[in-house]
Structure formats: structure tokens, C-alpha cells
C-alpha positions as CSV (number, residue, x, y, z in Angstrom):
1,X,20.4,-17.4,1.4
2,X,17.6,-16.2,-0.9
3,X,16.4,-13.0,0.5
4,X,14.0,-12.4,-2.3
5,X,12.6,-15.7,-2.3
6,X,11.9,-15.8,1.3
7,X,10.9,-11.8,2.0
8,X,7.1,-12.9,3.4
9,X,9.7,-14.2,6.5
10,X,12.0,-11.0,6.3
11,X,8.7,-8.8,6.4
12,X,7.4,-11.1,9.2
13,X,10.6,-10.5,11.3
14,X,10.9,-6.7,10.8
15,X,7.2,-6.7,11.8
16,X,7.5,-8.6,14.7
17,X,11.1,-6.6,15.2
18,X,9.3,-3.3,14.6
19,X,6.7,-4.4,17.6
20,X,9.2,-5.2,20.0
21,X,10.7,-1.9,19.7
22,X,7.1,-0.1,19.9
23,X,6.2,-1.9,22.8
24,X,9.3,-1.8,24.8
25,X,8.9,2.4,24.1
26,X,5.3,2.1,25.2
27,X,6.3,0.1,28.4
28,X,9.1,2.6,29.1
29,X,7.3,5.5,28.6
30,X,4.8,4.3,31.4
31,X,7.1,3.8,33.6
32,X,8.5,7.0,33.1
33,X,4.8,8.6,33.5
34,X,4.0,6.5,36.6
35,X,7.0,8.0,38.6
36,X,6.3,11.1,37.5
37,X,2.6,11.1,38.5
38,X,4.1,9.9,42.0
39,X,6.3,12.8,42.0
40,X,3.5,15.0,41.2
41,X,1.4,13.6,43.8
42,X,3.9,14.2,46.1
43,X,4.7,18.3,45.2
44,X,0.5,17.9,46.0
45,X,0.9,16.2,49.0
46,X,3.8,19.0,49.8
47,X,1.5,21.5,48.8
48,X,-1.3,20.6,51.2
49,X,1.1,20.2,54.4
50,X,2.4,23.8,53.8
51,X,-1.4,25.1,52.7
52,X,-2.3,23.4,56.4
53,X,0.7,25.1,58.4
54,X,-0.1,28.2,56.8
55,X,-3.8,28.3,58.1
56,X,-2.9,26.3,61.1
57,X,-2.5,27.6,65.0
58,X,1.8,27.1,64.1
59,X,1.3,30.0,61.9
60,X,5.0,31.7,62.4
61,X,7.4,34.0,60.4
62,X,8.3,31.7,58.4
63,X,5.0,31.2,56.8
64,X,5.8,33.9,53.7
65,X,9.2,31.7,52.7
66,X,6.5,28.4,52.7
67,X,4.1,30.3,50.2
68,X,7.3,31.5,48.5
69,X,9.1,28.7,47.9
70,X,7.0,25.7,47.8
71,X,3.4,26.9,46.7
72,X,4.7,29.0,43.9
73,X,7.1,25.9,43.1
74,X,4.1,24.2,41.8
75,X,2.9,26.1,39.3
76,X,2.8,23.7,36.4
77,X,-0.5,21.9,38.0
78,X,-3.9,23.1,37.6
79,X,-5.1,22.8,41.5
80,X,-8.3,23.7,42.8
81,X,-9.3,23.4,47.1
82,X,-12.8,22.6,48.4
83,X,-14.4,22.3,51.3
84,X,-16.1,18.7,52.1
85,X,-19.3,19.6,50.6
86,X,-17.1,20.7,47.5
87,X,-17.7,23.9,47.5
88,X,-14.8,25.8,45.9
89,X,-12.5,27.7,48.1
90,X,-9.8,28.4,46.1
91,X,-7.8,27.6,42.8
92,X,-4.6,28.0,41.0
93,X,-3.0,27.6,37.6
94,X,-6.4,26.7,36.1
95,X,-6.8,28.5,32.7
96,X,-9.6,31.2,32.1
97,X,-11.3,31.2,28.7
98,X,-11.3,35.0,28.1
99,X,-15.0,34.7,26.9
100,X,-17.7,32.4,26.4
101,X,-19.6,32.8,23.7
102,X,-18.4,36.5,22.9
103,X,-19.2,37.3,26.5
104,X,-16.7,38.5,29.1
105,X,-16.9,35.7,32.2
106,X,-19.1,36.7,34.9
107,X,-18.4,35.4,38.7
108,X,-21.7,32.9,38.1
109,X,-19.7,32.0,35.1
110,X,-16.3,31.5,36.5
111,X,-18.3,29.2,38.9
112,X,-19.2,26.9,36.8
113,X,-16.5,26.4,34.7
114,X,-14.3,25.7,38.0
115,X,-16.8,23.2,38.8
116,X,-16.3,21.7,35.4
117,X,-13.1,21.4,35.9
118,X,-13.1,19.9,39.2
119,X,-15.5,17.0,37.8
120,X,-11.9,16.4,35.0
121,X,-10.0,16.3,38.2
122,X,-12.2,13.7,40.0
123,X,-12.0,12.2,36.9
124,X,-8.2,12.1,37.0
125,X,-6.9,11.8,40.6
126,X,-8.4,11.1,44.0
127,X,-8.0,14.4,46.4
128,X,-5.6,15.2,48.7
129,X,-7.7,15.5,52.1
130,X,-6.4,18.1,54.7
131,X,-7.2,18.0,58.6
132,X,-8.2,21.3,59.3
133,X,-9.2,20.2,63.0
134,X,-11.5,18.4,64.8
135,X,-14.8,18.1,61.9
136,X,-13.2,20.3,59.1
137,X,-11.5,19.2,56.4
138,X,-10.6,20.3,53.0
139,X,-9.6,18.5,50.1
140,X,-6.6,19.6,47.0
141,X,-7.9,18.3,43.5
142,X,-5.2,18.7,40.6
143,X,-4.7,17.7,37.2
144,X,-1.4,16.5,35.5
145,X,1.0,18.7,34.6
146,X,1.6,19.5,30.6
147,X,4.6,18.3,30.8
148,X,3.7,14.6,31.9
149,X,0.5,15.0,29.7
150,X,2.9,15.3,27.0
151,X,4.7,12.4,28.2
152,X,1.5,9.9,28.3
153,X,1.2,11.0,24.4
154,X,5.0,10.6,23.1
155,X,4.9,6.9,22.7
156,X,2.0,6.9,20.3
157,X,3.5,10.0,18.3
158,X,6.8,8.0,17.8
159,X,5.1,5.0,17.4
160,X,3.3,7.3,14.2
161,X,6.3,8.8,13.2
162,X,8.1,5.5,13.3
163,X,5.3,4.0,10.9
164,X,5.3,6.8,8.7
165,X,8.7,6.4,8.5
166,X,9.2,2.7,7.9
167,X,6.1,2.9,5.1
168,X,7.9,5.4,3.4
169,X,11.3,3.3,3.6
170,X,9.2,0.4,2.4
171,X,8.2,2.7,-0.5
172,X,11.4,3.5,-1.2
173,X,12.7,0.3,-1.1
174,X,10.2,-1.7,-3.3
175,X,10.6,1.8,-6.0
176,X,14.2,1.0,-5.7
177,X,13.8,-2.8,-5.9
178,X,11.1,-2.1,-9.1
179,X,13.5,0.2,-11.2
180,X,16.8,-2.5,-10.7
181,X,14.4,-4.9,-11.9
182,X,12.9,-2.7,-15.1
183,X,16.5,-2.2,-15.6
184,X,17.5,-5.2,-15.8
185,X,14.8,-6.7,-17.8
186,X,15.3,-4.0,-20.2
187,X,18.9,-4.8,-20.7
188,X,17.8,-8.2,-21.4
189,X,15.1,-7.7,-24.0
190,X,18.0,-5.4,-25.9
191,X,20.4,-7.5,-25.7
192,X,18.1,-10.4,-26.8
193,X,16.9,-8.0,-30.0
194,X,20.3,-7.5,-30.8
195,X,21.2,-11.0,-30.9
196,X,18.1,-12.1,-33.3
197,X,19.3,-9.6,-35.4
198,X,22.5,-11.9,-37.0
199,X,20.4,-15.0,-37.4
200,X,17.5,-13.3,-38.9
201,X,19.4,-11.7,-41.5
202,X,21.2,-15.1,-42.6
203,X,17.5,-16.8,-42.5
204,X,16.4,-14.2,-44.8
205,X,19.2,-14.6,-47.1
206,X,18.2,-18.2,-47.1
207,X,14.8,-17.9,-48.1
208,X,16.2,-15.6,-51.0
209,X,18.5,-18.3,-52.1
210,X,15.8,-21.1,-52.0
211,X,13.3,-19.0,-54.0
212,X,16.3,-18.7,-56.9
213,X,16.5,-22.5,-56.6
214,X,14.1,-23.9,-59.3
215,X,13.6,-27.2,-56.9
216,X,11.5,-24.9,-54.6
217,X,9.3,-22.8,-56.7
218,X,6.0,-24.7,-55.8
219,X,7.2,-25.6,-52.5
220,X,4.8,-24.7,-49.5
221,X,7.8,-24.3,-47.4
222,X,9.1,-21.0,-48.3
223,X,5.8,-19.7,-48.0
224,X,5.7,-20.8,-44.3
225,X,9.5,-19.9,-43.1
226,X,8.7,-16.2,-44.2
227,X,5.7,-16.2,-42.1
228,X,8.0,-17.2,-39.3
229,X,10.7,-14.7,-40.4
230,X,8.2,-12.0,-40.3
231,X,6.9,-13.3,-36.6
232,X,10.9,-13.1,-35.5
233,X,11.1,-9.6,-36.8
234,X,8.3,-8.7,-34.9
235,X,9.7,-10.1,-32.1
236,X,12.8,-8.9,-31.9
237,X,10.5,-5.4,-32.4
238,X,9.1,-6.0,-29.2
239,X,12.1,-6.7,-27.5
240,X,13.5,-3.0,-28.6
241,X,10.3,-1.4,-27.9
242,X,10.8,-2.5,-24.1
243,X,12.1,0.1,-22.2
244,X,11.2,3.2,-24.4
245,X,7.1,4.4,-24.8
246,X,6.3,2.9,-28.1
247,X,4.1,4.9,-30.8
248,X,0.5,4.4,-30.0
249,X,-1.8,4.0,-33.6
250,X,-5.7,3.4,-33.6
251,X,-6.7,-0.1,-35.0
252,X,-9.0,-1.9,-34.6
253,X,-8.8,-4.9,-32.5
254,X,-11.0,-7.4,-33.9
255,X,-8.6,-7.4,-37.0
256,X,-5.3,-7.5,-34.6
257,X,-6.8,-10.3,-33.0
258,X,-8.1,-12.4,-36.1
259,X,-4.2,-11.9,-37.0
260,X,-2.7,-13.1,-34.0
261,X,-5.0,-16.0,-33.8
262,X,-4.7,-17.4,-37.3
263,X,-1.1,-17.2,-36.4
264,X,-1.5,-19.2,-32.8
265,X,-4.0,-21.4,-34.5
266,X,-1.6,-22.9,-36.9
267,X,1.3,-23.5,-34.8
268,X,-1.1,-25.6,-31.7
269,X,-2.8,-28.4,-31.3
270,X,-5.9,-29.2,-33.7
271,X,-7.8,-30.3,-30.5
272,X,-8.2,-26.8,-29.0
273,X,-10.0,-24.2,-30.7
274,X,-10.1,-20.4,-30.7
275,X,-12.8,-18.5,-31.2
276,X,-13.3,-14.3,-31.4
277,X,-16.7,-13.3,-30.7
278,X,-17.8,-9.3,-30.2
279,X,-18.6,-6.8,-32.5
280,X,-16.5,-6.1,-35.1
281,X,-16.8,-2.7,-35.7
282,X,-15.9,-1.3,-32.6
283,X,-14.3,1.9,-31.9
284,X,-10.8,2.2,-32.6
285,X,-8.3,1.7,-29.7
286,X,-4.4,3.7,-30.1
287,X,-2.3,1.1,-29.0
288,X,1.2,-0.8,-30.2
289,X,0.2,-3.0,-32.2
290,X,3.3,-5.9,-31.9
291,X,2.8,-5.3,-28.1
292,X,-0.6,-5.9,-28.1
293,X,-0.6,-9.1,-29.8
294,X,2.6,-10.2,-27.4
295,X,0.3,-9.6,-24.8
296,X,-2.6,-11.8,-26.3
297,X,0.0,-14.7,-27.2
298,X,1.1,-14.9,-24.3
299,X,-2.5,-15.1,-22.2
300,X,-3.1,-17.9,-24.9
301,X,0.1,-19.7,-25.0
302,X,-0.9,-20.3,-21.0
303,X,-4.3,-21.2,-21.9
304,X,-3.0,-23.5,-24.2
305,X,-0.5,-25.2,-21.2
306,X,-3.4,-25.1,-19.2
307,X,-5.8,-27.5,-21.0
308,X,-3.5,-30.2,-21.8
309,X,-4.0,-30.5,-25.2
310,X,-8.0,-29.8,-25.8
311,X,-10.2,-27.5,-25.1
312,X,-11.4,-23.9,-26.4
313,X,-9.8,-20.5,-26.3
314,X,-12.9,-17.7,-26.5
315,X,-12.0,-14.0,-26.5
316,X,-14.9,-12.2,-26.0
317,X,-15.1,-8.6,-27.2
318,X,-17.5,-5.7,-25.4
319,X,-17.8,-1.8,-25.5
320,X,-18.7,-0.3,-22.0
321,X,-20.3,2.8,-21.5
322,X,-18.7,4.2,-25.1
323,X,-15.2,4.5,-23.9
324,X,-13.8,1.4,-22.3
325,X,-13.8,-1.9,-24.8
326,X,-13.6,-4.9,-22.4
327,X,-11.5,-7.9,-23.7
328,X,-12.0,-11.4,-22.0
329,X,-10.2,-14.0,-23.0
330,X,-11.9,-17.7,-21.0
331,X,-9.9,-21.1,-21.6
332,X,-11.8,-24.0,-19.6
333,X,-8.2,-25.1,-18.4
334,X,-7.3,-26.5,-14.9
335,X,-7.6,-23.2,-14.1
336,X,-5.8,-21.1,-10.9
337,X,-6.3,-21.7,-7.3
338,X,-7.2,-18.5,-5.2
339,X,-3.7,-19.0,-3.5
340,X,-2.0,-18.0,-6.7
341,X,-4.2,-15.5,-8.3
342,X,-2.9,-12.4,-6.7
343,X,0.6,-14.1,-7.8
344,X,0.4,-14.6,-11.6
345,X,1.5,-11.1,-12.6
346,X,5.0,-11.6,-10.5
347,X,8.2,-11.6,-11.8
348,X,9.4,-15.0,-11.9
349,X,6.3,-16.7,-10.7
350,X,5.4,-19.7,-12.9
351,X,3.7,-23.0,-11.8
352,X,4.8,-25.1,-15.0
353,X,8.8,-26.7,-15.0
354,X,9.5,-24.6,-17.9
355,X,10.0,-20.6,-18.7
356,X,11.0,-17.6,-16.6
357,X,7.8,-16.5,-15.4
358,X,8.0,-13.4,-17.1
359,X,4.8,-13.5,-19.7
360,X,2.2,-12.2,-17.9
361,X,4.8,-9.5,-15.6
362,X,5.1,-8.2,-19.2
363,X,1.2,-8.6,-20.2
364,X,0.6,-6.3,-17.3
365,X,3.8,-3.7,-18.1
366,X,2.4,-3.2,-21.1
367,X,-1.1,-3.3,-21.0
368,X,-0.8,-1.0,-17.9
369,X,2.3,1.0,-18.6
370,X,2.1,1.5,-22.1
371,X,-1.4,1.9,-22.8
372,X,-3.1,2.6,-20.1
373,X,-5.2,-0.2,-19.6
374,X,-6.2,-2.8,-16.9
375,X,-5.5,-6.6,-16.7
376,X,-6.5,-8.9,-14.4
377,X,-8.3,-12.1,-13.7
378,X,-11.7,-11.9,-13.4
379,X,-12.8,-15.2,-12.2
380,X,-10.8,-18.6,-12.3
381,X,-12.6,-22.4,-11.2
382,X,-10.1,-24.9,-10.4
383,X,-10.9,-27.7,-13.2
384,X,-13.4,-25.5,-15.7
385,X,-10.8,-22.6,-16.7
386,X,-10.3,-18.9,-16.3
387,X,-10.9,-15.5,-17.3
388,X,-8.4,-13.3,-17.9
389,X,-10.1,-9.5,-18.8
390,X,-8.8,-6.6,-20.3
391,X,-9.7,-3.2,-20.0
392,X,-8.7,-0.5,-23.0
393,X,-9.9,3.1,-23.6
394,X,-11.8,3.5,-26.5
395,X,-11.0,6.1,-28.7
């Protein structure tokens, strides 16, 4: 089972996992309000019967241990009784504002704000009616108590604490996930500098011995294997810088990339060209400058996959508003379908049968990481090629 490989199904499943729970809380919670709104209803209903046996012609002795006992028992609900025309007889647990408006509250006041209040509670509940004989009636409007107001909110505060919670799980999961993967990839490029490190000294011996050898004094072959020693010492540079910040000098980048092109160009197909176009005098840029052109091979080296042979690498150099130089690199390659554009910079990702899929992860690690830069893809046509841009602060 390849967890990694198939998370867009994991993170489906927790979703869909993560909703059941949320709604089965939700359903609950309702349930729970609904009988308590019953209940409440009933204390109301319990409320009216003893209000009606107080004021009734059954009036008795027993009519303080009623008011006792089950009027003050209900409390926790803002009530307020009316006559039919709705004219306020009396109310209870309904809160005063001590002023309005820097004013204390006047009778007319008071008035009013009850009858806001009983427009909520018509809003909330139909009325209780009580029989108050033949032709009279009055009528009990209330509003929930706080306590099942509370309740109606819960669910959607745990559903936002339960969010919260599982983004910042997520979070701490993909920073964990991120830094075992940095590690590991860091452990990999050291090991692999260490490695080159035997074979390049014997290869330089080599060429030392072979330059003694009078057979090989005119020979354009030595000439050549030091360029590639020199390129496998700057690789196995890059491979130690990984990991650690590396030391950030200002160059200037049309030079670093005639270099790294005259190298590419050389060591590819005659059929596909590369040209540099831009302004060659443009600010200077601190960055790594064995990092940089690892980054630039490698957006090439896929160009180069891309076209199958021929076609035209241009890397197009820009300043932008005096601080930012903008480096596009077009190929007019198979180019990328939109499926796999947001996908490119993954670890592992890779549409061609050979390679790791690491190139462009590392592109962006350093461009990003290291010199605090942009790269992205700034347009690709399936069948005419793409644009890869860079984005690098100026000095």
C-alpha cells in the first residue's frame, strides 16, 4: 500500500470521514435542542395553568406555594403576557438596558422596548393562549432560554474548533512530512558529494599523467576531460552546498548564463539551438553562482527532452521596475498539459521513463529558498512549448 502515492484518496476519505462526524454532531445536537424546546414549552404551558389558577375564581391558600414554586422555577426564560389586543400586562426575566442613549429609561421607553421584544418572541414561538373566561383571554410569549440558545450554537463552534484543529494538524503534518523529506534529500546529495570525491581525484591524476605522455601533447582530448572534471567538481559543490545557506556574491547573469550555455550547447544535439537575448548590462544579482546554473541546466536539460531532438532554447532577460530582473526561459517543446502544471515542482513527479523527478523540486528549493526568488511556469501550449520564468531581486 502506497500511502503517499495515493493521499488525494486518503484526503478524500478523512474529508468525507471528517463530514460524517460533523453531521452526525449537527443532527444530535438538534435533537437534543428539539426536546429541550418541548420541555421549555411545557415549564410555559406550566406556567400559564398556575398564572390562570392564581387569577382564577379557585383562588385558595395554596396559591403563594404555586407562585413559589413553579413561577419562580422558570426563571431562565424571558416571558412577557398580553392581553388579546397585545397590550402588555406583564413581564419577567426580560433584560433592561440601563440607558439608552445616555438616558435613564422612561415608562414610554420601557414600553417600547417590551414591545420590541415581544415582536423577537413572535418571531420565535407561537403564544401560549390562556382562558380567562367567557370572551377574555390572554396570551404568554417567551423566548429560549440561554442555556438552549447555547445549545443551537455548539455544533457549529465544534464544528470551527474541529476545523481549526484538523488545519492545524494538516499543517503539522505536511511541516513534518516536508522536513523528513529535506532531510533525506540532504543526506543524499552528501553522501553523493562524498562519493564523487574518490573518482574525481583518480580522473585528475589521469589527466596529469596523459599531459606528461608526449603522445598527447596536441591532443584535443585533454583539453575536453578537464572541462568535464571542472563540471564534476562543481557538481559535487552543489551537492555539499544542499542543505547549508550557501554564500550569496553579485554577478552578473548574462555572463553566468553565456557560461552555462556554451557548456549545454556542446554536449546536445546540433539541431536545437540556444539563444540569450536581454540586456547585458543589467544590475548585478547576489546569488550562488554553481546553484544558479544547476537551476538553468536543469530547466534546459527538460527543454531539451521536450523537443525531441530540434527546436530552440531562448532565455529572455528583463529588468522590472529597477529591482526585480525577470528571467524566461521558452523551448517550443510538446509542452505541459494544465493537468500537470501545478505538478512539475513535486518531488518525484516526472512524465519521462527515466530520472527521479527531482530537477525542478530542487530549481524551486533553491531559487526560492536560497535566493529568494520566484519560479514558475508562466504559460505552456500543448505542441508549441513552454515558459518557464524566473523572478530574482536586483541588487
Amino acid at each position: 500500500m502506497n500511502i503517499y502515492a495515493d493521499r488525494s484518496k486518503y484526503k478524500i476519505i478523512i474529508v468525507l470521514v471528517a463530514l460524517l462526524i460533523g453531521s452526525s454532531s449537527v443532527y444530535y445536537t438538534n435533537y437534543l435542542v428539539t426536546r429541550l424546546a418541548q420541555r421549555e414549552r411545557e415549564q410555559i404551558q406550566l406556567y400559564a395553568n398556575a398564572y390562570r389558577f392564581i387569577v382564577g375564581p379557585e383562588n385558595n391558600e395554596s396559591i403563594d406555594f404555586v407562585f413559589q414554586e413553579v413561577i419562580r422555577a422558570i426563571d431562565i426564560f424571558p416571558v412577557i403576557l398580553t392581553s388579546g389586543n397585545d397590550t402588555i400586562i406583564n413581564y419577567r426575566n426580560v433584560k433592561m438596558p440601563a440607558s439608552v442613549e445616555e438616558l435613564p429609561i422612561t415608562d414610554e421607553r420601557k414600553q417600547s422596548f417590551l414591545k420590541d421584544e415581544l415582536e423577537i418572541m413572535k418571531e420565535e414561538h407561537s403564544p401560549i393562549k390562556i382562558d380567562m373566561g367567557p370572551g377574555q383571554s390572554q396570551y404568554i410569549y417567551y423566548r429560549n432560554s440561554y442555556l438552549l440558545s447555547q445549545l443551537q450554537y455548539y455544533p457549529y463552534v465544534q464544528l470551527t474548533v474541529i476545523a481549526v484543529f484538523a488545519f492545524l494538524a494538516y499543517l503539522a503534518f505536511s511541516y513534518s512530512r516536508t522536513a523528513e523529506q529535506n532531510q533525506v534529500w540532504v543526506g543524499l546529495a552528501k553522501e553523493t558529494a562524498h562519493q564523487l570525491g574518490t573518482p574525481l581525484s583518480s580522473l585528475m591524476a589521469w589527466i596529469e599523467y596523459f599531459k606528461t605522455d608526449p603522445k598527447f601533447a596536441d591532443d584535443e582530448v585533454i583539453p575536453e576531460l578537464e572541462k568535464d572534471v571542472e563540471r564534476l567538481e562543481m557538481i559535487t559543490a552543489r551537492f555539499s552546498n544542499i542543505g547549508s545557506m550557501p554564500t550569496l556574491k553579485p554577478e552578473n547573469l548574462y555572463d553566468i548564463l553565456e557560461h552555462i550555455t556554451a557548456y549545454l550547447q556542446r554536449r546536445i544535439s546540433s539541431k536545437i539551438k540556444i539563444h540569450i537575448k536581454g540586456d547585458k548590462n543589467l544590475p548585478f544579482v547576489n546569488i550562488n553562482k554553481h546553484l544558479f546554473e544547476w537551476v538553468i541546466e536543469n530547466i534546459c536539460k527538460n527543454a531539451v527532452d521536450a523537443m525531441s531532438g530540434s527546436g530552440e532554447i531562448t532565455i529572455n532577460l528583463k529588468l522590472l521596475n529597477t529591482n526585480k530582473i525577470l528571467i524566461d526561459i521558452t523551448d517550443n517543446g510538446k509542452g505541459i498539459s494544465k493537468s500537470n502544471i501545478t505538478r512539475v515542482f513535486e518531488p518525484g513527479f516526472s512524465t519521462k521513463k527515466r530520472g527521479w523527478g527531482l530537477g525542478l523540486t530542487l530549481a524551486k528549493r533553491i531559487i526560492e529558498n536560497y535566493h529568494s526568488g520566484k519560479i514558475f511556469i508562466k504559460q505552456s501550449e500543448i505542441n508549441k512549448g513552454t515558459t518557464f520564468r524566473i523572478v530574482l531581486n536586483a541588487e
